[in-house]
C-alpha positions in Angstrom: 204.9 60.6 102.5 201.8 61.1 100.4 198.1 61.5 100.6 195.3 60.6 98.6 193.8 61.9 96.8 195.8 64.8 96.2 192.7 66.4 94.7 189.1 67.1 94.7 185.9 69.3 93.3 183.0 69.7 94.8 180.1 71.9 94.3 179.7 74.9 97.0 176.5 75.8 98.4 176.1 72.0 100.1 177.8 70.7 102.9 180.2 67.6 102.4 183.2 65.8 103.0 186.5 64.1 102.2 188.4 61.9 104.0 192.3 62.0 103.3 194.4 58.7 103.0 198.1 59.4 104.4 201.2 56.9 103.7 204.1 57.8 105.8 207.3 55.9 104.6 209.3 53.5 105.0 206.6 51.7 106.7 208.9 50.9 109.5 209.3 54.1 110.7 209.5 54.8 114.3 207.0 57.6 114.2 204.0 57.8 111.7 202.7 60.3 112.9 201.0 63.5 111.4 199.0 66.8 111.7 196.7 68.1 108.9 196.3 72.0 109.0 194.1 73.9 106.5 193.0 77.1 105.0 190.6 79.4 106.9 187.3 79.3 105.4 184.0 79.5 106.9 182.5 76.0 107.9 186.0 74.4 106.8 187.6 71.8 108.6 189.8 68.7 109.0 189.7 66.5 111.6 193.0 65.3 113.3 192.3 61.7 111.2 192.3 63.7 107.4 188.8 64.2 107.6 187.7 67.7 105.3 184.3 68.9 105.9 182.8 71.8 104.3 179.3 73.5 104.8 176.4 74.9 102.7 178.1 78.6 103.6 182.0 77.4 102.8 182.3 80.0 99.6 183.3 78.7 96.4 187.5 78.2 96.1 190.4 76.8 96.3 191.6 75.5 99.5 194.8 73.4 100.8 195.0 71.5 103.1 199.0 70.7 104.5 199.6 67.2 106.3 203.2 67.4 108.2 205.1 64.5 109.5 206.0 65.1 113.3 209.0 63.3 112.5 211.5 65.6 110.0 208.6 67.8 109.2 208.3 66.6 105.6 204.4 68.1 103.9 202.2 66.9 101.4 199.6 68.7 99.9 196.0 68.4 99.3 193.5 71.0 97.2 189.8 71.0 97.4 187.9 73.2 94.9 184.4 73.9 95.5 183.0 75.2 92.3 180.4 77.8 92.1 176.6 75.4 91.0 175.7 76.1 87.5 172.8 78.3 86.9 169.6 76.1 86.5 168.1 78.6 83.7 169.6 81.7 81.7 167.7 84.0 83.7 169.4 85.6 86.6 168.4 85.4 89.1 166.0 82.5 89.5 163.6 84.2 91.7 162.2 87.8 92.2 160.3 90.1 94.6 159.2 93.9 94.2 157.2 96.3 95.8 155.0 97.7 93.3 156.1 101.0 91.3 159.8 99.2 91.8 162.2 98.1 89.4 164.6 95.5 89.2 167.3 94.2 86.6 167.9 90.9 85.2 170.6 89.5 83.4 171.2 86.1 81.0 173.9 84.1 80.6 173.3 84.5 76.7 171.6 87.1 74.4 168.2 86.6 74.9 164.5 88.7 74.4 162.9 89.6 77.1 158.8 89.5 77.5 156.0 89.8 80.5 153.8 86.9 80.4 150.9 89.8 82.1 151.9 93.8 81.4 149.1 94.4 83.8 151.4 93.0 86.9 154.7 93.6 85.3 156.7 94.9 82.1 160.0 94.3 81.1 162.3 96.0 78.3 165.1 95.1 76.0 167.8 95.4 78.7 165.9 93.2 80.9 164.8 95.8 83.4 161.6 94.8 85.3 159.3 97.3 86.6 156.6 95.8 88.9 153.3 97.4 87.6 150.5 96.1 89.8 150.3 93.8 92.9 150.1 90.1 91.3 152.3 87.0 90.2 153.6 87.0 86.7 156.3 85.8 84.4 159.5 87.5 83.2 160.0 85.4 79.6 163.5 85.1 78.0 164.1 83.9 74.6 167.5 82.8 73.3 169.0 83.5 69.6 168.4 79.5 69.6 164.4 80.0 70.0 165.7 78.3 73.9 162.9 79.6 76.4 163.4 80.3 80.1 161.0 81.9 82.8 161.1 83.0 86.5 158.1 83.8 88.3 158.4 87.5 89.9 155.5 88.4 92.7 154.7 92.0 93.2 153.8 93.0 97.2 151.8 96.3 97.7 154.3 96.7 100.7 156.8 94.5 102.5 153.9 93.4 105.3 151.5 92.0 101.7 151.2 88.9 101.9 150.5 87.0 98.8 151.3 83.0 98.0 152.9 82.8 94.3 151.5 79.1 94.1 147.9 80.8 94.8 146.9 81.3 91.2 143.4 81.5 89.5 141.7 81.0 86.5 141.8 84.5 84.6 138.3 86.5 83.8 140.0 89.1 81.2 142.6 88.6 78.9 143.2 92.0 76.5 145.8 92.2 73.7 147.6 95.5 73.3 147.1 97.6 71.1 143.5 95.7 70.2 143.5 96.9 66.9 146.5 98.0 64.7 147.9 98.4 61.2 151.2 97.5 59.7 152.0 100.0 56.7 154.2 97.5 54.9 155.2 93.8 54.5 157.9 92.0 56.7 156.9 94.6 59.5 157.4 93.0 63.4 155.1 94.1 66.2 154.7 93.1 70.0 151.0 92.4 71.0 151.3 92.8 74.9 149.2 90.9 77.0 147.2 91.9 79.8 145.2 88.9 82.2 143.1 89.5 84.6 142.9 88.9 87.7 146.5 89.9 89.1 147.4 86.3 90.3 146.2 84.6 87.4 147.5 81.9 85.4 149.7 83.2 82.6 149.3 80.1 80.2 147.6 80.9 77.3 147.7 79.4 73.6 148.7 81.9 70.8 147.2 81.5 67.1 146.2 83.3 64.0 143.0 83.1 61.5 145.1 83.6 59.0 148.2 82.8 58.6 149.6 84.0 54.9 148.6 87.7 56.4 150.4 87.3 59.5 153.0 85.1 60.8 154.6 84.6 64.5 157.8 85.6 64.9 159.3 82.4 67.2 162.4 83.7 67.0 161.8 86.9 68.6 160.3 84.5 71.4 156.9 83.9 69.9 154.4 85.0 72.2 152.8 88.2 71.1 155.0 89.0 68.2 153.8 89.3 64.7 155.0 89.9 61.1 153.4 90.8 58.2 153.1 88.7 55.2 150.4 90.0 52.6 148.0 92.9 52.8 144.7 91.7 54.4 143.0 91.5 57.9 144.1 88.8 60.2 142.8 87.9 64.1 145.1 87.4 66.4 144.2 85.3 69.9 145.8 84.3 72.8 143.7 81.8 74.7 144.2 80.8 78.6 144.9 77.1 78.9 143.4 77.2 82.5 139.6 78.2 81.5 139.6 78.9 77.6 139.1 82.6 78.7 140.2 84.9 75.2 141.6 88.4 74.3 142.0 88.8 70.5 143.5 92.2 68.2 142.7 92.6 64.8 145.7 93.4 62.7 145.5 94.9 59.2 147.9 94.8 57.1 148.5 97.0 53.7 151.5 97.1 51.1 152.8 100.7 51.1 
């Protein structure tokens, strides 16, 4: 006897099916017949024609399924593995919600740098802890070793009964770089600019740039947005710029050689 196929991968977390193809032999034998029996799993099972099914809540696995001959009792096996989905993005996980004053951790599937796209809803630190500063919508920003970007949207409730649409976003009125003014002592010196924007739910797009760039440079490696470096001593103007309204917040960084 065999079955076919003898294997097959699937993805868990959707509902599907095989259908199993038994050959009993010889073909002249007086009794074809067969059961299928296999492994207990939630939302797993196989008809009494070789039909698997599997639903959205089957957990990722390896499961057998064992056809018998009624006839002399001889088996064949067949394995399904439903394989965990790939991650869509390196943050994980791919959606958040806090209650304000609340923290949360992320992780990555690679080393990354983490940023808030608005400190005035939420900040984030090295680790990838999130704590939820203010009711609003903002974005937690990872940047691989690669200069790779990724982004989830986190929304921050006042309590669980708040209710706020993250897709319900506005123009901002105030966008405020912090610190506003600052000086680097030295040359080849990094510094974060955090951004604040105004109101809560606003959009977080906004268009970084320099006035001059041989005093200061981005860093895009340490994910760009907001970080500096010093290149010569001199006073540069840094802006960040919405994209929804051309609203601005600027800092004025001064930079001196020992």
């Amino acid at each position: 006897m065999s079955v076919s196929p003898k294997t097959s991968t699937a993805e868990a977390g959707a509902s599907g099916s095989r259908q199993l193809n038994v050959t009993v032999e010889p073909e002249n034998a007086t009794n074809n017949k067969v059961t299928f029996a296999i492994d207990n799993a939630e939302g797993l099972t196989v008809s009494n024609n070789g039909k698997i099914e599997w639903t959205e809540n089957t957990p990722s696995g390896e499961y057998k399924t064992t056809i018998t001959t009624v006839d002399g009792g001889f088996t064949a096996i067949h394995t399904l593995t439903l394989e965990e989905p790939e991650q869509e993005g390196v943050i994980i996980p791919r959606e958040l919600e806090l209650l304000k004053g609340t923290t949360e951790q992320l992780s990555a599937q690679e080393s990354v740098r983490w940023h808030s796209a608005n400190e005035a809803v939420l900040s984030v630190d090295n680790s990838g802890l999130v704590t939820a500063n203010d009711v609003g919508v903002a974005e937690v920003i990872a940047t691989t070793n690669g200069g790779k970007e990724d982004q989830i949207t986190v929304v921050v409730y006042q309590t669980e009964e708040t209710i706020l649409d993250p897709d319900d976003r506005v123009a901002p009125t105030t966008i405020t770089l912090e610190p506003s003014e600052h000086t680097l002592p030295e040359l080849g010196v990094n510094k974060l600019l955090k951004i604040h924007i105004e109101p809560p739910n606003a959009i977080t797009d906004v268009e970084w740039s320099i006035s001059d760039e041989n005093i200061l440079i981005f860093r895009d490696d340490l994910g760009g947005r907001g970080w500096v470096q010093s290149r010569r001593p001199g006073t540069a103007t840094v802006t960040a710029k919405s994209t929804a309204n051309g609203v601005e917040g600027t800092a004025t960084i001064h930079v001196v050689n020992g």
